[in-house]
N, C-alpha and C positions, 0 to 999 in steps of 0.2 A: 504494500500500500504506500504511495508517493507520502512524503511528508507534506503536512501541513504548516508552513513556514510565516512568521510573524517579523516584518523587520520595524524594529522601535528603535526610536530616534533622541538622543539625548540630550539638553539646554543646559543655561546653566548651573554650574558646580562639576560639568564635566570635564573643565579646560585643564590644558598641561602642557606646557611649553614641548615644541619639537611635534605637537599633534598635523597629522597629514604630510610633514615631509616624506617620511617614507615613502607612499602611496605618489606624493610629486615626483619623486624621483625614479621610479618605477609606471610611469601609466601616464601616459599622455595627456589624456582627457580629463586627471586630477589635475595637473600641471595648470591644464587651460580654465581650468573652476576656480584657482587660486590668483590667475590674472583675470580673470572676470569679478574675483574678489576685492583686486586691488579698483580696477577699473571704476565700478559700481560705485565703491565708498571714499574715492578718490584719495587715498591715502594707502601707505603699504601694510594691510594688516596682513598678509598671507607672510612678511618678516615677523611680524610681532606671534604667530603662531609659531613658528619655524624657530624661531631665536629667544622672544620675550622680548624685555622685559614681563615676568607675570602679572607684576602690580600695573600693569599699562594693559594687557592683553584682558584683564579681568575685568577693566572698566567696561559698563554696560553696552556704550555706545559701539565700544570697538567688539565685545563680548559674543554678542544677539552675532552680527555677520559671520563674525569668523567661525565660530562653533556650526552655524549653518553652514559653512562653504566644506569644514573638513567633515560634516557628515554628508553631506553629496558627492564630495571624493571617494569616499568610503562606498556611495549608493551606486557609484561610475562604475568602480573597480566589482562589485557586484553584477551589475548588469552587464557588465564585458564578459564576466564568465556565465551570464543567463541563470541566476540563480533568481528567481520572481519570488514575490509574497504573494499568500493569498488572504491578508489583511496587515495595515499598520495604522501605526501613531506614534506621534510624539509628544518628549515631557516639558511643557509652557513653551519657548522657542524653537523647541525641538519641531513644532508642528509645521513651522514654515517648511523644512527638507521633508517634512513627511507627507506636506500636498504634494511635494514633486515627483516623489516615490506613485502615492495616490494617482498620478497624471493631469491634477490641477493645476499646478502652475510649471513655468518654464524656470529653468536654475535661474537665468538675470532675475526674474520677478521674483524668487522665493530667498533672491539677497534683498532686493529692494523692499520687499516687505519686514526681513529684520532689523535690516537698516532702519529702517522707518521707525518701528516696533520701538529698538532701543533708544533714539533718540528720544520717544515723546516718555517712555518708562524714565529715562534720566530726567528730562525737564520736569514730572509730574514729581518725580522725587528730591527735586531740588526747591519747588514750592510748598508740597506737604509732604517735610520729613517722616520717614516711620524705620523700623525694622523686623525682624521675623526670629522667629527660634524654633528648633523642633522639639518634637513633646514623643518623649519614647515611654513604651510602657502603661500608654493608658488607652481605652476601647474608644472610638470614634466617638459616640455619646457623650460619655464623660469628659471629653477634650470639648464638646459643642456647648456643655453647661459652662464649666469654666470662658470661653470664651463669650458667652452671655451675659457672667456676673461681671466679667473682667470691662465690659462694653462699655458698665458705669462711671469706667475713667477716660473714657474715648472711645476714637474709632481700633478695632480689632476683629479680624475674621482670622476664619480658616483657609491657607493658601493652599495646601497641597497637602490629599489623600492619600499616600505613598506606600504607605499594607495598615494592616488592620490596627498595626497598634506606634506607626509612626507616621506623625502629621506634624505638620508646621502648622505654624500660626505668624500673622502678620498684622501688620499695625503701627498706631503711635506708639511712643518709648513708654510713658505711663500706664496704659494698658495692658502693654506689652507686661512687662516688670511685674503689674500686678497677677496677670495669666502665669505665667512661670510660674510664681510661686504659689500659687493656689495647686499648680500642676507635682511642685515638690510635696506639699501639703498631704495630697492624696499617692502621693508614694512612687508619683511618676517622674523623670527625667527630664529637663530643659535645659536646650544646650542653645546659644546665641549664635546664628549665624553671620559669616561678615560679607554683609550685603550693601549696599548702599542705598535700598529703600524699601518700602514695603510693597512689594510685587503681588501682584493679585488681591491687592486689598481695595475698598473703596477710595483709597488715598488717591488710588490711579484713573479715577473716575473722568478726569476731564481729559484724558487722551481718549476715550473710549471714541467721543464724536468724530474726532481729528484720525484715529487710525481707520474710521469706517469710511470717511470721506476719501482717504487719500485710496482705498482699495478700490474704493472707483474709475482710478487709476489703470488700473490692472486688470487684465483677464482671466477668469476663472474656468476652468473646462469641471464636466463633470465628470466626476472620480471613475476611473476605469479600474482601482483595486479599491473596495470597501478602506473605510478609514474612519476611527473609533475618536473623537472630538475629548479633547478634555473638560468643557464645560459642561456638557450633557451626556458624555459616555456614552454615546449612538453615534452611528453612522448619519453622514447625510448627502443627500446626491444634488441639490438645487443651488447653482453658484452661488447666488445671491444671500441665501439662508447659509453657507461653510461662510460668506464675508462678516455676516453681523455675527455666529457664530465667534470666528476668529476676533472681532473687535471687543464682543462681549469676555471674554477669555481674562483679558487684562483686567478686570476686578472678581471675575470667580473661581471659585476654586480649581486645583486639575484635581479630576478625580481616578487617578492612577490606577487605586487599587481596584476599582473597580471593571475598570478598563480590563487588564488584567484577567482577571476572572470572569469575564464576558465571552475574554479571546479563548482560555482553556474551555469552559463547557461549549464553544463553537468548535471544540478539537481539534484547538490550533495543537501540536504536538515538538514544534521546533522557532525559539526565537534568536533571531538575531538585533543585538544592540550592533547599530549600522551608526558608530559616532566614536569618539576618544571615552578612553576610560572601561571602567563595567558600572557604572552607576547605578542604571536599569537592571542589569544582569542582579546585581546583589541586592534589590527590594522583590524583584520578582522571587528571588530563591526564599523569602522572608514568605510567601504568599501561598508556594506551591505546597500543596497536599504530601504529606511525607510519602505514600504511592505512586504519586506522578513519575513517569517515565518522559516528560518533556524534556528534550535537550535543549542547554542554553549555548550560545555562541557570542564571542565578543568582533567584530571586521573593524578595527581602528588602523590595521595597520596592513602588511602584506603577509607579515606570520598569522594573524588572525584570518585572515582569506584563505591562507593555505590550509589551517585546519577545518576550516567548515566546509571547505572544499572537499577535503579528504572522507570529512565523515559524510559527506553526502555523497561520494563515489560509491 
């Protein structure tokens, strides 16, 4: 029985300096994603991948492109060897390369869409400050209540579903402060992440108009591989509803985990994180049922090609 292959795409906290050289230096048509990378955002971020600075490469603006262009590299160096999904998504930015995969958008537009993306995510974050931390150890629920009481000191939501008992949370610094430790309170974990705003939260509200606008911009085809949305964790085939979908994105949750568990009981049986890092690889393993027989694969590079290559020989 063929496998049923998943390729999921990763944003960030996946970055690491020297991501996608490899794949440039081996494969033509990464090579050409990386000057389309530079072209696009008019400045050399395909160096700053390759070489660093990290504290330069991690900034948002530069972040959102570059993480996109080295998981379309990665998506090149796939499709040269004819390995298909028969479903994907990606995690918050991850989902610009995962329309591409999808067959909605073209590599230039699913840069220009991150571009774009991080740009107004920086601006929105430089007007109303916030930040995020994740919350280990406690049952989605219990995270939803804390983050209710915590509301009474500001804005605070939940930014990302990530398996059943690790979620972030996002917001103003007071809020924030207060949610942690209600979360240590009841015997869970909160670790501060270093972001520089509060992603997914209502903080990010006045880009929502500005990124739907500018997608007007841009053409959207409908999805020729199913593709699982992070704000509603459904598929959807109508350009125009994947654009407010993608706009709406930026102040609600991703819901990962569920995602996730949607793709296994559709029997998906084989996933590939198609990006740097294993990010996705190690909350999916968080996720999967101690019986699963799902294989995971990580393609960051050309050693990670050659084994998923192998095992699917």
């Amino acid at each position: 029985m063929p496998e049923r292959i998943a390729f999921l795409f990763p944003g960030q906290g996946s970055q690491v300096v020297g991501m996608g050289l490899d794949l440039a230096l081996h494969i033509e048509q990464a090579r050409e994603l990386f000057d389309l990378l530079d072209d696009t955002c008019l400045k050399p971020l395909s160096r700053l991948c390759f070489e660093g600075p990290m504290e330069e490469l991690t900034l948002t603006v530069n972040l959102q492109p570059a993480v996109t262009a080295v998981n379309l590299a990665c998506l090149a160096a796939l499709n040269r060897s004819q390995v298909r999904p028969a479903v994907c998504a990606g995690h918050s930015v991850g989902e610009c390369s995962a329309l591409v995969s999808a067959g909605v958008l073209s590599e230039r537009d699913a840069l220009l869409l991150a571009k774009k993306r991080g740009e107004l995510m920086h601006r929105e974050a430089l007007l109303t400050p916030g930040s995020m931390a994740a919350v280990m150890g406690l049952p989605a629920e219990e995270v939803e209540e804390i983050v209710r009481l915590a509301a009474e000191e500001g804005v605070i939501g939940i930014a990302n579903y990530n398996t059943a008992r690790q979620i972030v949370i996002t917001g103003q610094e007071v809020p924030l402060r207060a949610g942690m430790d209600l979360v240590k309170k009841r015997g869970g974990k909160a670790i501060p992440l270093n972001v520089s705003g509060a992603w997914h939260s209502p903080l990010m509200k006045n880009g929502v108009k500005d990124f739907r606008g500018f997608m007007e911009e841009i053409s959207f085809s409908e999805p020729r591989v199913p593709m699982l949305f992070n704000a509603e964790a459904e598929a959807e085939t109508d350009p125009e509803r994947i654009k407010e979908i993608m706009a709406q994105q930026l102040t609600r949750p991703v819901r990962w985990h569920e995602i996730m568990l949607k793709m296994l009981d559709d029997g998906v049986d084989t996933f590939v994180e198609v990006g740097p890092k294993n990010v996705l690889i190690g909350l999916l393993k968080k996720t999967l049922p101690r019986e699963s027989k799902a294989r995971l694969f990580n393609v960051g590079d050309m050693k990670g090609l050659r084994s998923l290559l192998d095992a699917l020989a």
